[in-house]
FIFILO-832160 format. One line per field, with one value per residue (C-alpha): residue in one letter; x, z, y. Coordinates in steps of 0.02 Angstrom, whole numbers, padded with zeros to 5 digits. Last residue first. Example, Ala and Ser with C-alpha at 12.3 -4.5 7.8 and 13.67 -1.06 7.14 Angstrom:
2
residu	s;a
east	00684;00615
up	00357;00390
north	-00053;-00225
***
This chain:
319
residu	x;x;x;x;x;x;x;x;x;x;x;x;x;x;x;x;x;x;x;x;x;x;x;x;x;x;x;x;x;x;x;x;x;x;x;x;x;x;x;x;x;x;x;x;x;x;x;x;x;x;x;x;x;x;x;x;x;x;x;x;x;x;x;x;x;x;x;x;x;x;x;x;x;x;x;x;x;x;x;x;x;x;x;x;x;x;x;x;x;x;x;x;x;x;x;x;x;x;x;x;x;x;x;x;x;x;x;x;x;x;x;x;x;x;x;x;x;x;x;x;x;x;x;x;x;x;x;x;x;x;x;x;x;x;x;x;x;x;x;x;x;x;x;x;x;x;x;x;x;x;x;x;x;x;x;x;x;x;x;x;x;x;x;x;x;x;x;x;x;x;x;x;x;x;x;x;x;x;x;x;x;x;x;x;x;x;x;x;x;x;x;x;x;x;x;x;x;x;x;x;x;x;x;x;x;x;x;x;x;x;x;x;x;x;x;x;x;x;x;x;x;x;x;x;x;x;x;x;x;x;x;x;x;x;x;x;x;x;x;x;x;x;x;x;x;x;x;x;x;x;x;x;x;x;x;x;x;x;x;x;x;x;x;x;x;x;x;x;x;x;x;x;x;x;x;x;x;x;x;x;x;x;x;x;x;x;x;x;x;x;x;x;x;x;x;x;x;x;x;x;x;x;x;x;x;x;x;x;x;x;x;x;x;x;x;x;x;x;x
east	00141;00211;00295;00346;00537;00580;00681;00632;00541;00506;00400;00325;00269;00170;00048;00019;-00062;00078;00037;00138;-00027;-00044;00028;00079;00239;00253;00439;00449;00291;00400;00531;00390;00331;00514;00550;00389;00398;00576;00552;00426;00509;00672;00549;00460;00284;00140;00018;-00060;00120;00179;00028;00070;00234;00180;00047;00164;00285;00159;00129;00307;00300;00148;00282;00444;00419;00542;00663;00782;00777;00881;00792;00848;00948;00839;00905;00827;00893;00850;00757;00612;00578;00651;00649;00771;00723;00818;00969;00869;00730;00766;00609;00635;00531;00483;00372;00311;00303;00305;00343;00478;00531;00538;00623;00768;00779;00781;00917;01036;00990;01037;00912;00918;00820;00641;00531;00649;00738;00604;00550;00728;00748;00569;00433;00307;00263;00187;00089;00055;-00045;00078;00141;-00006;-00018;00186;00135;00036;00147;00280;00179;00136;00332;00365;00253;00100;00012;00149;00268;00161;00268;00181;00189;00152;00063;00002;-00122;-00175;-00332;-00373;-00553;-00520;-00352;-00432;-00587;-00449;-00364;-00502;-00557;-00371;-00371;-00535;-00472;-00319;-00417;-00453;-00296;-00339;-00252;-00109;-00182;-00255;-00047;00008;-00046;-00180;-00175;-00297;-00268;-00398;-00559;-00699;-00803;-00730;-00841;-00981;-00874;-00927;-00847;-00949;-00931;-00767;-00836;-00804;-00873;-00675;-00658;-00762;-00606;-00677;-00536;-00413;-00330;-00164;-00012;00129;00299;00427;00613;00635;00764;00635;00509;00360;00218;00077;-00119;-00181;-00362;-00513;-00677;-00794;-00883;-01077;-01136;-01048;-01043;-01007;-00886;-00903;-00971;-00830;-00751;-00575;-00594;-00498;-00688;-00744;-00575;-00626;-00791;-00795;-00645;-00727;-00916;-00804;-00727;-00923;-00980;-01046;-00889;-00811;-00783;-00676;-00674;-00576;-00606;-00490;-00514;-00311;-00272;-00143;-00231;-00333;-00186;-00120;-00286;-00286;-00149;-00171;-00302;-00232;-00076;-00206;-00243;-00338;-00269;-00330;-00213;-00182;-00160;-00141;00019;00109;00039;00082;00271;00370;00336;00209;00067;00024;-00052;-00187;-00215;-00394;-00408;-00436;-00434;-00411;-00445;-00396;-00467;-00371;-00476;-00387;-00459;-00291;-00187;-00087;00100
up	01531;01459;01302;01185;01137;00955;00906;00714;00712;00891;00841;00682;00765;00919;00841;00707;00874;00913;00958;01127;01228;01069;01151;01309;01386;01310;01242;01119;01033;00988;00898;00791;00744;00707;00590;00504;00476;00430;00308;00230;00219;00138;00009;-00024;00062;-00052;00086;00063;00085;00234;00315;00255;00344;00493;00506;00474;00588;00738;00697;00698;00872;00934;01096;01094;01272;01383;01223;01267;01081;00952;00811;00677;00520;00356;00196;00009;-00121;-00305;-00430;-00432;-00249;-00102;00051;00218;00403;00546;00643;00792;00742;00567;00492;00291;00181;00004;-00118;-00265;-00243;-00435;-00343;-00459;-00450;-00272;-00235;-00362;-00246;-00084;-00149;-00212;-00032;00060;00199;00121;00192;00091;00255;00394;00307;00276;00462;00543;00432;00482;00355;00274;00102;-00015;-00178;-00115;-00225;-00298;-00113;-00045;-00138;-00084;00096;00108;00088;00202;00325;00344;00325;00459;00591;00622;00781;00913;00754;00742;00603;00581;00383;00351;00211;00117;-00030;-00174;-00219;-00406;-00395;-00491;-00374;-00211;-00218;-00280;-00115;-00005;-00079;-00065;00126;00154;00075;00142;00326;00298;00369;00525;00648;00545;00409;00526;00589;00440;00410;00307;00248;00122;00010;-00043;00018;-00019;-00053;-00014;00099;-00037;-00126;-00016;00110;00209;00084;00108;00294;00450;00594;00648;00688;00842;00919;00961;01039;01072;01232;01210;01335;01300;01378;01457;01472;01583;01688;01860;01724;01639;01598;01468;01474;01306;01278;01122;01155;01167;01023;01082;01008;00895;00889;00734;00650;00481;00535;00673;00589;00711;00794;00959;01035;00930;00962;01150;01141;01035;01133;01278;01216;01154;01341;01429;01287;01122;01047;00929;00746;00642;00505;00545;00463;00454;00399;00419;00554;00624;00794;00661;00573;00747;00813;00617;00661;00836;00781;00646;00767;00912;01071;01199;01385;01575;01710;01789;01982;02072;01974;02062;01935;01817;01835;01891;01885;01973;01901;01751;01597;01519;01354;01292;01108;00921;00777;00578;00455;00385;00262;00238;00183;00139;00225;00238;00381;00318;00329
north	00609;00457;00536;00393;00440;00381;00241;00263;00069;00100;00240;00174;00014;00099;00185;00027;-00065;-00196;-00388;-00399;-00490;-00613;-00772;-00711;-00621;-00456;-00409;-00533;-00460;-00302;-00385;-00473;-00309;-00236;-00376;-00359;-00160;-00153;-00312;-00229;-00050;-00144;-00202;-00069;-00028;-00066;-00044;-00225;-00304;-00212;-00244;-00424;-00410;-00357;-00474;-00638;-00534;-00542;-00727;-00753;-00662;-00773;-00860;-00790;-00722;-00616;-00557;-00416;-00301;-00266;-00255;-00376;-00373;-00341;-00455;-00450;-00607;-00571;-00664;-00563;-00610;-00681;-00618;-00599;-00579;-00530;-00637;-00622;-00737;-00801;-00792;-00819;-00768;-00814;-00694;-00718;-00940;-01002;-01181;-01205;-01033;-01031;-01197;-01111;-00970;-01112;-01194;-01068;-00969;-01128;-01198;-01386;-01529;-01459;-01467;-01459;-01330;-01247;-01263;-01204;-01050;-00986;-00971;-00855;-00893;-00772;-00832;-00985;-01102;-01221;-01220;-01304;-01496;-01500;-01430;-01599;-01726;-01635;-01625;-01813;-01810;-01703;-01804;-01728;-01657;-01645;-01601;-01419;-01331;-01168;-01177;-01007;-00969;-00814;-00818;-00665;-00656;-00655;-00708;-00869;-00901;-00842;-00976;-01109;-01063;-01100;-01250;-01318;-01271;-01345;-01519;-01488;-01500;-01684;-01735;-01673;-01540;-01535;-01438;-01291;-01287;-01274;-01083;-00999;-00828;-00758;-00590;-00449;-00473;-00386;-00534;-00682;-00758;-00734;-00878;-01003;-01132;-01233;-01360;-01384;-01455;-01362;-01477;-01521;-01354;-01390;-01485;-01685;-01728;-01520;-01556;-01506;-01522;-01372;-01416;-01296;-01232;-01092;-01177;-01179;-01284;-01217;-01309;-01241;-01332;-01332;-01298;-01323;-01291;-01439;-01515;-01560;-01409;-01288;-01109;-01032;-00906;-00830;-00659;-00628;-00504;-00452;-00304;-00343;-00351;-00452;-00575;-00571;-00585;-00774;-00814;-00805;-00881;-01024;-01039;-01041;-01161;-01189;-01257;-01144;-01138;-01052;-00920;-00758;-00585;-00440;-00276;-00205;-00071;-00128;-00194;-00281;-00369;-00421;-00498;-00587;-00656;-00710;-00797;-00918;-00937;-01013;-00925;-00862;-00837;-00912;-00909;-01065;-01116;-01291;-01355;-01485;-01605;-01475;-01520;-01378;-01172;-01080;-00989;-01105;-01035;-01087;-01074;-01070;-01134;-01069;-01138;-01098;-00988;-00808;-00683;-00508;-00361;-00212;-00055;00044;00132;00283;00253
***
């Protein structure tokens, strides 16, 4: 698998996460370690560490933590061109706790979020130059109801230049409730070419997670493509009238955290390089497997020299 120039198009924000050094209530917490994240981001970081032209549009505050993330996703590879600096809107955080069981809470801080600048209007068709399939996720449409507007001027850009559109609907239920997100992922799926989902969320979204359902959801929503994240259980895909199933890599889990973003790139990279089907779901499941194993939010995100070995289970000579 040679790597390929497509252009992939993403939006959406971006924060500092910071993480906590000790475990217990953050009140008790007097260290952090500073990360970048946001699922928008951390796709289009694991598309370039792939080898995929990549370009984010966001906004960032005009500040010490925008200038970070600003850097850091430059320096991952990621086209910056569409990204702006915004004064007077602060960059967005969220503050992780994690308890002595492992379980945990994420606390966001994200009033007066720079994305909330980006108009539709900001959006022009030069920005889709060269570009060859957009991915959006739910969690840019949660963060104000205005955002479908965007979204929906986005996606009418890729239908009349023949892009094709990915979505992953990134349930965020601190920022919506399900049904505000339900009302809105019905004016997106007419759009979506290839949707990205785990088992839970469409079944959260539609109330039914059967096969018989969810085949007949695709053909009314004339969705391609419909996956299904299922974690360790693999991956499965719909298309062409016929069901597609890929187990799982077997792998010891340490953070969960950015691995469907992992297999949202995987799979696309999949996608763009005309890989078959069981190749596809190969090449996503073991990408996501592989973010598991690196605590952080897009820490584990492969380079394309590492998939292919751990895909065949080969031995990585150290030295």
């Amino acid at each position: 698998m040679s790597s390929l120039k497509s252009g992939v198009l993403t939006l959406g924000d971006a924060m500092i996460t910071l993480n906590p050094q000790q475990t217990g209530p953050l009140r008790f917490v007097n260290h952090f370690e500073r990360k970048v994240g946001g699922a928008e981001l951390n796709f289009a970081i694991g598309c370039a560490r792939l080898g995929i032209r990549v370009k984010w549009l966001s906004r960032l505050g005009n500040d010490e933590f925008g200038k970070v993330i600003y850097n850091f996703a430059r320096g991952e590879g990621v086209d910056m061109g569409d990204v702006a600096f915004v004064p007077g809107h602060p960059t967005s955080l969220n503050f992780k706790e994690i308890r002595d069981d492992g379980s945990g809470k994420t606390f966001y801080y994200r009033h007066q979020s720079p994305i909330l600048t980006l108009k539709p209007e900001d959006i022009t068709e030069k920005m889709f130059n060269g570009i060859d399939l957009v991915h959006l996720t739910g969690v840019f449409l949660a963060i104000d109801p205005m955002n479908i507007h965007i979204a929906k001027r986005v996606m009418e850009f890729a239908r009349k230049k023949d892009i094709r559109v990915s979505f992953d609907p990134n349930i965020r239920l601190k920022l919506w409730s399900i049904e505000e997100a339900r009302a809105v992922y019905s004016e997106v799926f007419p759009y979506v070419d290839i949707l990205l989902t785990g088992l839970d969320e469409i079944k959260s979204i539609t109330g039914n997670d059967s096969e018989v359902f969810l085949a007949e959801f695709a053909k009314e929503n004339n969705i391609e493509q419909l996956v299904i994240k299922d974690g360790e259980h693999g991956s499965k895909l719909y298309t062409k009238g016929r069901w597609h199933k890929k187990e799982a890599f077997p792998v010891i889990p340490v953070d969960t955290v950015g691995a469907g973003d992992g297999y949202d790139a995987g799979y696309i990279y999949g996608y763009l390089h005309d890989l078959s089907i069981e190749e596809r779901l190969t090449f996503a499941n073991a990408v996501g497997a592989i973010v598991t194993t690196v605590s952080g939010d897009n820490e584990g995100l492969p380079y394309l020299d590492e998939v292919l070995p751990f895909i065949h289970n080969e031995i990585v000579i150290e030295r």
